[in-house]
LUMFI-226158 format. One record per residue (C-alpha): residue number from 1; residue in three letters; chain; x negated, y, z. Coordinates in Angstrom, 2 decimals. Layout:
<r><i>NUM</i><aa>ALA</aa><ch>A</ch><xx>X</xx><yy>Y</yy><zz>Z</zz></r>
...
***
This chain:
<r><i>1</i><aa>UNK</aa><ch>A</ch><xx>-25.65</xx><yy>4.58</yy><zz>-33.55</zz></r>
<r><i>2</i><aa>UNK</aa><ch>A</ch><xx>-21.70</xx><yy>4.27</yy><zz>-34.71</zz></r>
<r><i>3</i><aa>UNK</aa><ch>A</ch><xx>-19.35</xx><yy>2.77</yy><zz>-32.36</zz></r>
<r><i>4</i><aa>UNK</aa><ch>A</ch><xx>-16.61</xx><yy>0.50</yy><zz>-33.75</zz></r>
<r><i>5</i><aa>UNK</aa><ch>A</ch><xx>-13.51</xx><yy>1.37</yy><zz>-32.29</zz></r>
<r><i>6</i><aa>UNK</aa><ch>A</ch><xx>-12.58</xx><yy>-2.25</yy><zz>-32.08</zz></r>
<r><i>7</i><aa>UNK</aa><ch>A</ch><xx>-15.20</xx><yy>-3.68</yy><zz>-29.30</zz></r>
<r><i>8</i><aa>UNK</aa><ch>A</ch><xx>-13.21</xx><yy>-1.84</yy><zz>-26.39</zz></r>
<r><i>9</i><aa>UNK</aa><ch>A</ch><xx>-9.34</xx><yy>-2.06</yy><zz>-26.24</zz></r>
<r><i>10</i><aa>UNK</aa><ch>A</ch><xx>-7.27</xx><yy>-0.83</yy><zz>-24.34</zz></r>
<r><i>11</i><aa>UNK</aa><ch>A</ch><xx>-5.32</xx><yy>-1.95</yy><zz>-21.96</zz></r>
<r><i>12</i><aa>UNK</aa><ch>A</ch><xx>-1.14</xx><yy>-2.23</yy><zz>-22.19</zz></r>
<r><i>13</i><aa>UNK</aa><ch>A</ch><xx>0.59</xx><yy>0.68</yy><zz>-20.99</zz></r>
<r><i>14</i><aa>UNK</aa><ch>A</ch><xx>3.35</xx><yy>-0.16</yy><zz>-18.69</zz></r>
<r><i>15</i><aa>UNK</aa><ch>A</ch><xx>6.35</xx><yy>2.67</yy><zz>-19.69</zz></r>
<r><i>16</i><aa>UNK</aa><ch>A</ch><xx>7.56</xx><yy>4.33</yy><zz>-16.60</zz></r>
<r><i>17</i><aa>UNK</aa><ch>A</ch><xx>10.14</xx><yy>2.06</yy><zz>-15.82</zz></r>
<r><i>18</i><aa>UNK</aa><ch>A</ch><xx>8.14</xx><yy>-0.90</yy><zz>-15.66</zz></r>
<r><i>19</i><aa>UNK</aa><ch>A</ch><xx>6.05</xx><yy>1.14</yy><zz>-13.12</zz></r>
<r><i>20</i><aa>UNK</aa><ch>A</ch><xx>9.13</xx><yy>1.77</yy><zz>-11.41</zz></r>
<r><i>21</i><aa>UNK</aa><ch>A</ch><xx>10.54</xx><yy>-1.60</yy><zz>-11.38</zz></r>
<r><i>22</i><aa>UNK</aa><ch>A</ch><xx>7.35</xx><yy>-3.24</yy><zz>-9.52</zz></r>
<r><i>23</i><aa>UNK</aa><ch>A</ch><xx>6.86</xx><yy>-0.60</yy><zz>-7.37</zz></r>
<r><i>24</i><aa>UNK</aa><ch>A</ch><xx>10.43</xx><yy>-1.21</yy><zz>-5.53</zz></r>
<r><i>25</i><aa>UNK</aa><ch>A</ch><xx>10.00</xx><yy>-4.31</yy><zz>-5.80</zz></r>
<r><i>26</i><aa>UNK</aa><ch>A</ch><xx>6.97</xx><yy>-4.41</yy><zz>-3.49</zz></r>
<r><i>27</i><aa>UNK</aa><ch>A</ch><xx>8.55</xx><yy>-1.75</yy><zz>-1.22</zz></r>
<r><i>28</i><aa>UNK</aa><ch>A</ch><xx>11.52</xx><yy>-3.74</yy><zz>-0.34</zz></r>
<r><i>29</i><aa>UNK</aa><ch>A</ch><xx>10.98</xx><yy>-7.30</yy><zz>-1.11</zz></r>
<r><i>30</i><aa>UNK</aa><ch>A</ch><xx>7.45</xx><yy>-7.26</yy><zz>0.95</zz></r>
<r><i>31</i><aa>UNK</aa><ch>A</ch><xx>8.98</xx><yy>-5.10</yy><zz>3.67</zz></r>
<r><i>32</i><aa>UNK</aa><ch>A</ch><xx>11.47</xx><yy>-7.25</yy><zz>4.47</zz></r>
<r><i>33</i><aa>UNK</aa><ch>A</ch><xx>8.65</xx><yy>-10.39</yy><zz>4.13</zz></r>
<r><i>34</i><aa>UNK</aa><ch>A</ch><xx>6.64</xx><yy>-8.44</yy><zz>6.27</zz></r>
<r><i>35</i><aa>UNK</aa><ch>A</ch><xx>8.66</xx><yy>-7.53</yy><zz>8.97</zz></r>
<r><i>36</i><aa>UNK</aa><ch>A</ch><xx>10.66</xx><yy>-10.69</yy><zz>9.91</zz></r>
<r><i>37</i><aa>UNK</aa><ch>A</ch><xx>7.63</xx><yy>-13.25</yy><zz>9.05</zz></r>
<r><i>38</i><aa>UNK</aa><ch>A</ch><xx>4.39</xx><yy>-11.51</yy><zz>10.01</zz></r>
<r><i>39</i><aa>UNK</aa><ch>A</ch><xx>5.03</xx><yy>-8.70</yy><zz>11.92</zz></r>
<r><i>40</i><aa>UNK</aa><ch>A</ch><xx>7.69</xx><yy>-9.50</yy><zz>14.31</zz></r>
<r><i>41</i><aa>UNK</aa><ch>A</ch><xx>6.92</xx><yy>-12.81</yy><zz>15.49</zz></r>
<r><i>42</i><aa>UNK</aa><ch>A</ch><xx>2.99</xx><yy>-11.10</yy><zz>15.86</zz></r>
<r><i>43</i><aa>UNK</aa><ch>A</ch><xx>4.52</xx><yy>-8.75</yy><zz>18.61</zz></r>
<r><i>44</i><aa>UNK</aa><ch>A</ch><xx>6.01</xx><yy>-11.17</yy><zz>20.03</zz></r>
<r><i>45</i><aa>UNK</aa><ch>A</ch><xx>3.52</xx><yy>-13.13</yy><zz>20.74</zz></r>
<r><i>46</i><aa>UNK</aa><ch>A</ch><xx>1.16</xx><yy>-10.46</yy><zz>22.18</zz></r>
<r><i>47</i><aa>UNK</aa><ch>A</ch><xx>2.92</xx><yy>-10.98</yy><zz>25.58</zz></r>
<r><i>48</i><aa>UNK</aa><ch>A</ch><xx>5.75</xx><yy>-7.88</yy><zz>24.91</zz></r>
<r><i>49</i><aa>UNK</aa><ch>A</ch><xx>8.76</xx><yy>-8.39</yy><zz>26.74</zz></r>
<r><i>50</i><aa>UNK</aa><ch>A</ch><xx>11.61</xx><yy>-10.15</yy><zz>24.50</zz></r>
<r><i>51</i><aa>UNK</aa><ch>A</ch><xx>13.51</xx><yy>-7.43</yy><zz>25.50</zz></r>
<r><i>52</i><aa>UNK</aa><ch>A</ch><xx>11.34</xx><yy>-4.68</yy><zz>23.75</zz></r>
<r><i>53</i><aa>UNK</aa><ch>A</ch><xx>10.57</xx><yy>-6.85</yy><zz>20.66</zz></r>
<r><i>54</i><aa>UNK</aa><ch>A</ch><xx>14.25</xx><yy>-7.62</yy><zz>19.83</zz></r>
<r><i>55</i><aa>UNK</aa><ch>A</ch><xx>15.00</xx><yy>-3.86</yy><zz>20.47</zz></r>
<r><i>56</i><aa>UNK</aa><ch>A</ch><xx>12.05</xx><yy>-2.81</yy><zz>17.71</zz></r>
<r><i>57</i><aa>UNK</aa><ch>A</ch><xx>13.63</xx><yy>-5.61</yy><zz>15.02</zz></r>
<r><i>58</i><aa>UNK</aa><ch>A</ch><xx>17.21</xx><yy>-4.14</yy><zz>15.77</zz></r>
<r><i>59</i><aa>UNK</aa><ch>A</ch><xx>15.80</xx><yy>-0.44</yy><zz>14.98</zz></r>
<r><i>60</i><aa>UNK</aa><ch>A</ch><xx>13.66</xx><yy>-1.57</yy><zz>11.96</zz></r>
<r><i>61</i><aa>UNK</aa><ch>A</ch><xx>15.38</xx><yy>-3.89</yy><zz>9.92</zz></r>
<r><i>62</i><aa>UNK</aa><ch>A</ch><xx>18.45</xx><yy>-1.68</yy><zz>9.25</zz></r>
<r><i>63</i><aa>UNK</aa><ch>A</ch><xx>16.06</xx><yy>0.47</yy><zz>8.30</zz></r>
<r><i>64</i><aa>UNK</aa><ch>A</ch><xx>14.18</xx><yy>-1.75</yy><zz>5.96</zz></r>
<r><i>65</i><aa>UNK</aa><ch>A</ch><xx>17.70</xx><yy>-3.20</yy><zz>4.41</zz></r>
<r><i>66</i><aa>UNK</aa><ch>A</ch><xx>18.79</xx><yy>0.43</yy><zz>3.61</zz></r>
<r><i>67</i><aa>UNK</aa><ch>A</ch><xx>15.40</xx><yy>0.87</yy><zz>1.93</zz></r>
<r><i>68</i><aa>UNK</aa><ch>A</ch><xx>16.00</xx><yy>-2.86</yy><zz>0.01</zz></r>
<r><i>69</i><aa>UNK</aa><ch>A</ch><xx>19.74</xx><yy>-1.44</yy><zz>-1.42</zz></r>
<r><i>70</i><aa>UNK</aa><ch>A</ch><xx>17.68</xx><yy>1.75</yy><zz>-2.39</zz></r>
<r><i>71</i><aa>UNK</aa><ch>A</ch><xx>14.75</xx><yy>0.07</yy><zz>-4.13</zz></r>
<r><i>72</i><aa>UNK</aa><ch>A</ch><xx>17.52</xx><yy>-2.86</yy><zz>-5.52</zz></r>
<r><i>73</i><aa>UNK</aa><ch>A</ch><xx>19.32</xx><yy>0.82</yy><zz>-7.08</zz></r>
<r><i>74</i><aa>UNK</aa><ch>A</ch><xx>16.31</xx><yy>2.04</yy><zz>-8.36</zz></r>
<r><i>75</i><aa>UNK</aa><ch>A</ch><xx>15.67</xx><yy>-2.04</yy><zz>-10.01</zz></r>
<r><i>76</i><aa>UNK</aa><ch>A</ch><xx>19.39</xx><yy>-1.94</yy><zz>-11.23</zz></r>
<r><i>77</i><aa>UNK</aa><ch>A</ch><xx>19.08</xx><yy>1.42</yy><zz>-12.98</zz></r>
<r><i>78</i><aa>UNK</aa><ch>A</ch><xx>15.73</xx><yy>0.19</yy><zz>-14.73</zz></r>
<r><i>79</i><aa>UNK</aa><ch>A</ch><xx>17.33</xx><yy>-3.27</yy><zz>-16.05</zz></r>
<r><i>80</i><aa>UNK</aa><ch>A</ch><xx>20.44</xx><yy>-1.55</yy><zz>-17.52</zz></r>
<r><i>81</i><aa>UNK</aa><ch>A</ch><xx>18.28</xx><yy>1.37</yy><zz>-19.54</zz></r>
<r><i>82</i><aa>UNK</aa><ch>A</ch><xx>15.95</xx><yy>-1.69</yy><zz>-20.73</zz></r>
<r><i>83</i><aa>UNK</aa><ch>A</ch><xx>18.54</xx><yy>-4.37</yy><zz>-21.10</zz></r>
<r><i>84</i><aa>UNK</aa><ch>A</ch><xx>21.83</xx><yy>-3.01</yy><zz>-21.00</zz></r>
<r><i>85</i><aa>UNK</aa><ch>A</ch><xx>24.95</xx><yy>-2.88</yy><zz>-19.10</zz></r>
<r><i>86</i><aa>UNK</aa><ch>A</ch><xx>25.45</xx><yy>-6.93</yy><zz>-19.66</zz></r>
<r><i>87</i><aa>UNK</aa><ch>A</ch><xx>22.60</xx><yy>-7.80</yy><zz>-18.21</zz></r>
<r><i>88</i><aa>UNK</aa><ch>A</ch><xx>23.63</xx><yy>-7.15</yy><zz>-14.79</zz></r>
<r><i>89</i><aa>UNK</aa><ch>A</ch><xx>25.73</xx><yy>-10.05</yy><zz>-14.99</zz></r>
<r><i>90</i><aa>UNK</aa><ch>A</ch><xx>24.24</xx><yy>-12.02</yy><zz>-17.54</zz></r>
<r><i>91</i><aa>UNK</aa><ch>A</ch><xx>20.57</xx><yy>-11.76</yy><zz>-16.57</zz></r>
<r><i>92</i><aa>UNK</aa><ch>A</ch><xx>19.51</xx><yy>-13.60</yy><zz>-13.39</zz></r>
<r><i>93</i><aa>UNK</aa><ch>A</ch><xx>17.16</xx><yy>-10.64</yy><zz>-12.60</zz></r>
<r><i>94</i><aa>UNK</aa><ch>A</ch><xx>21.06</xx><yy>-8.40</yy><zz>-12.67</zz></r>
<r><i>95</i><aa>UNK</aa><ch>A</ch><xx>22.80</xx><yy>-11.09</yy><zz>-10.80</zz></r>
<r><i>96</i><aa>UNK</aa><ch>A</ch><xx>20.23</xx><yy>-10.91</yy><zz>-7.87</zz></r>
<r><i>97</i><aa>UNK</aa><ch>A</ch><xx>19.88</xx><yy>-7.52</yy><zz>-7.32</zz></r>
<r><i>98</i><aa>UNK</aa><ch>A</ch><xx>23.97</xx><yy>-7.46</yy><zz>-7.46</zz></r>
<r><i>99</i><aa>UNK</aa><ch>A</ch><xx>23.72</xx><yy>-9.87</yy><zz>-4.25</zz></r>
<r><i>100</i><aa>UNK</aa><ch>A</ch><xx>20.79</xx><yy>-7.90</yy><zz>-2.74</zz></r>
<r><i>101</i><aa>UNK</aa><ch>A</ch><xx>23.33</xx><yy>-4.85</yy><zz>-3.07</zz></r>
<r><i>102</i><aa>UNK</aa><ch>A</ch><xx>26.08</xx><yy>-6.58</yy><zz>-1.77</zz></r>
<r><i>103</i><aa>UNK</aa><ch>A</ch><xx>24.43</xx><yy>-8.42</yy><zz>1.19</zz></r>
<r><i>104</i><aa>UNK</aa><ch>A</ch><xx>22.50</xx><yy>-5.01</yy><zz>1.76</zz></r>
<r><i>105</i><aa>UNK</aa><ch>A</ch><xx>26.16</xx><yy>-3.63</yy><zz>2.21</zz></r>
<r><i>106</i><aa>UNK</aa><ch>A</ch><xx>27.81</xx><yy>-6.11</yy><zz>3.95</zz></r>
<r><i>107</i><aa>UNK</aa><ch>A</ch><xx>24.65</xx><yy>-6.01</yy><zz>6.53</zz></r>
<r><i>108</i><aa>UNK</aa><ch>A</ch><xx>25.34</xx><yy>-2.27</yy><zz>7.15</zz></r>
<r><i>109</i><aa>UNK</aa><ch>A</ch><xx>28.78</xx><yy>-2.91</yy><zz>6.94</zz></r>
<r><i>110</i><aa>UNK</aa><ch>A</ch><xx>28.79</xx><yy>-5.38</yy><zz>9.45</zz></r>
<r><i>111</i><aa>UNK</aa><ch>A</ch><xx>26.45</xx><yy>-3.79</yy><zz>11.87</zz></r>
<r><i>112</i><aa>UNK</aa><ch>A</ch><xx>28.63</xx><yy>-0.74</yy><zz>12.04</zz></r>
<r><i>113</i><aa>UNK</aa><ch>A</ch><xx>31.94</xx><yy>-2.07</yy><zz>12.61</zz></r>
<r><i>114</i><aa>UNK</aa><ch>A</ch><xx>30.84</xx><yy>-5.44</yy><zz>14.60</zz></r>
<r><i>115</i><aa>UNK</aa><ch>A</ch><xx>27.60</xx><yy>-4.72</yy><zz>16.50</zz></r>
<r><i>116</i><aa>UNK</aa><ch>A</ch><xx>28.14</xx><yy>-7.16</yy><zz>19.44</zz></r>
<r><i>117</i><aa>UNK</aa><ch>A</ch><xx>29.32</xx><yy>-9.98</yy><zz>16.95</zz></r>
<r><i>118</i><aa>UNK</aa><ch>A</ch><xx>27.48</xx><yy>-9.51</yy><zz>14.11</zz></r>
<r><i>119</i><aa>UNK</aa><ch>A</ch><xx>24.21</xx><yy>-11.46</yy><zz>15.14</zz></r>
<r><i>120</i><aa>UNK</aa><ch>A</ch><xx>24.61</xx><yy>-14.47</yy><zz>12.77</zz></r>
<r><i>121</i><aa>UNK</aa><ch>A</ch><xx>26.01</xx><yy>-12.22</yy><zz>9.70</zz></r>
<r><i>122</i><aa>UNK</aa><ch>A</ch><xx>23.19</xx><yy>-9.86</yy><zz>9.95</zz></r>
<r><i>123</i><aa>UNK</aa><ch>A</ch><xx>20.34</xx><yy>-12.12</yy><zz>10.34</zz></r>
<r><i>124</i><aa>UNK</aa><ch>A</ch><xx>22.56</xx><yy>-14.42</yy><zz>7.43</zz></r>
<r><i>125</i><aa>UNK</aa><ch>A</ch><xx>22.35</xx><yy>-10.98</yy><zz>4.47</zz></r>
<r><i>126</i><aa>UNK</aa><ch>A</ch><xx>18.88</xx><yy>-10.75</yy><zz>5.78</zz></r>
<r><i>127</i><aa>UNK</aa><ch>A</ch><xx>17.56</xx><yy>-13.63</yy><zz>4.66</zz></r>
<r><i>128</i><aa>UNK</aa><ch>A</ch><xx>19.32</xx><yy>-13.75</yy><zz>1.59</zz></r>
<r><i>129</i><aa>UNK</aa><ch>A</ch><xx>18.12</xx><yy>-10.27</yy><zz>0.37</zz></r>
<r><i>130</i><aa>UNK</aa><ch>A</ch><xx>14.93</xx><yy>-11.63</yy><zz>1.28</zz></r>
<r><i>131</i><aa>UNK</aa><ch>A</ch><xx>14.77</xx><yy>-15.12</yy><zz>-0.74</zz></r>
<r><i>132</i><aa>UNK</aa><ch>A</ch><xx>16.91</xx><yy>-13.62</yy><zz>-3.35</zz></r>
<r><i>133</i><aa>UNK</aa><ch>A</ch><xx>13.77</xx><yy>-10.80</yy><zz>-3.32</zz></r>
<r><i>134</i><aa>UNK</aa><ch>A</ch><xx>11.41</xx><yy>-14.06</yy><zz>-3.66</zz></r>
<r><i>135</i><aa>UNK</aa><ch>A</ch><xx>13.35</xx><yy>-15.53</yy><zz>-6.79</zz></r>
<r><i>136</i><aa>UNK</aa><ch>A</ch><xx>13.28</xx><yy>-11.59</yy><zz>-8.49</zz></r>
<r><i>137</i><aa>UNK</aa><ch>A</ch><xx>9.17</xx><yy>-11.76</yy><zz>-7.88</zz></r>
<r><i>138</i><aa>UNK</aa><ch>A</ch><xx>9.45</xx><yy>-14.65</yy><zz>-10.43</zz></r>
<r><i>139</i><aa>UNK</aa><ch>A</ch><xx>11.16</xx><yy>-12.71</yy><zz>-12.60</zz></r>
<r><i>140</i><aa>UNK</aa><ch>A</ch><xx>10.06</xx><yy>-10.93</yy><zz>-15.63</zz></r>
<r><i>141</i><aa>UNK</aa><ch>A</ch><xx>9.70</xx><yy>-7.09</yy><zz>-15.49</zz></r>
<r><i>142</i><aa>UNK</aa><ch>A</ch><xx>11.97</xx><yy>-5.89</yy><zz>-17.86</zz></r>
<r><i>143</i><aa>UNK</aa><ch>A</ch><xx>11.09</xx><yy>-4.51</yy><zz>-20.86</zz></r>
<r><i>144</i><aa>UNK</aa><ch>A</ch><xx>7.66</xx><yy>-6.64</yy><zz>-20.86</zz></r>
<r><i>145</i><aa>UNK</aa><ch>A</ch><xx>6.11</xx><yy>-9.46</yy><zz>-23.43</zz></r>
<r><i>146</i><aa>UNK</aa><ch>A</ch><xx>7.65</xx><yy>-12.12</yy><zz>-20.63</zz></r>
<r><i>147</i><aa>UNK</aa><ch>A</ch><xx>11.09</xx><yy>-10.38</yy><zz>-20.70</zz></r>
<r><i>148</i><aa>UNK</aa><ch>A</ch><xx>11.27</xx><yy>-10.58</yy><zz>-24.47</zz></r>
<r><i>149</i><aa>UNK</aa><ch>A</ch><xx>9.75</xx><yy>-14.13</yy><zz>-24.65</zz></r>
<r><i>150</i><aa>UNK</aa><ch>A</ch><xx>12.44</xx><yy>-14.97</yy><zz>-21.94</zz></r>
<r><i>151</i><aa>UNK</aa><ch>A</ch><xx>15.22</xx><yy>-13.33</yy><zz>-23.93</zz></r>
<r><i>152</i><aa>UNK</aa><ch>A</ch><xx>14.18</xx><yy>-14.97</yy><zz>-27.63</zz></r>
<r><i>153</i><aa>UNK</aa><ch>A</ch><xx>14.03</xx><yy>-18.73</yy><zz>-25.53</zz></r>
<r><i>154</i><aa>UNK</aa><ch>A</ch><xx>17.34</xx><yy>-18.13</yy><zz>-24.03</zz></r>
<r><i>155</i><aa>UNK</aa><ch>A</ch><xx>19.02</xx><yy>-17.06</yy><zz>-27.39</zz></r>
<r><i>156</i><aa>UNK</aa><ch>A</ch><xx>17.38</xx><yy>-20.64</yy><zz>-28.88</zz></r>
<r><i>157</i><aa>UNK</aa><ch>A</ch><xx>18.48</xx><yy>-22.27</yy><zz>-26.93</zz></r>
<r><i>158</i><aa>UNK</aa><ch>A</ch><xx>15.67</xx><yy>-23.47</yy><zz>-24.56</zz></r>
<r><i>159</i><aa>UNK</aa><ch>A</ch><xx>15.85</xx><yy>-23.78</yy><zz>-20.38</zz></r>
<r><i>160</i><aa>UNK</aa><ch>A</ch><xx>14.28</xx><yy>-21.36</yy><zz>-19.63</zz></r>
***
């Protein structure tokens, strides 16, 4: 018995960048979820001393924001081979990461010149990496069927 080569298809390949793109995306934007909504306030409510809990959040999340500006490079470098240079400031996706990158920055920044002061700033960059991580989840991965259907709206015209 012949097989018709049309009962099984297969499935979209995703191109290397696209692979690339939502796997830093889930490295930084769910670390940074992760840590300040799930895991931290979790250890602190096991009984810990506050002492030991705030000392594990101030070794971890410069950690975890120097991992967001390298995942947020990584995003960058993907949307400017598939989209161009314009896009960075154009595209919402660009003009996210560009604040992840410069909130990443001005965390680290921050920390290292001001680290007895810098309580408000740091927890401030923080949590606008993360909700600007949320609004880049919505996104479209660039290069896909939703980034072009996004792109022929927005040159029609549409709100997109």
């Amino acid at each position: 018995m012949r097989s018709s080569r049309f009962v099984i298809s297969k499935p979209a390949a995703r191109d290397a960048g696209a692979i690339s793109w939502l796997l830093a995306q889930a490295l930084w934007v769910g670390g940074l979820w992760l840590l300040h909504f799930l895991l931290l306030p979790a250890i602190a409510k096991t009984g810990l001393a506050s002492l030991l809990v705030e000392e594990l959040s101030n070794a971890l999340r410069p950690l975890l924001v120097g991992l967001a500006a390298a995942c947020a490079g990584v995003q960058v470098l993907v949307l400017v081979r598939g989209e161009g240079l314009a896009s960075l400031w154009r595209d919402m996706r660009g003009q996210l990461l560009l604040v992840v990158l410069l909130m990443a920055a001005a965390y680290l920044g921050a920390q290292r010149l001001m680290p007895e002061t810098a309580g408000l700033w740091l927890m401030f960059s923080y949590l606008v990496m993360a909700f600007c991580g949320l609004l880049l989840v919505l996104q479209p991965v660039p290069g896909s069927a939703g980034a072009k259907l996004h792109a022929s709206r927005k040159g029609r015209g549409h709100a997109a």
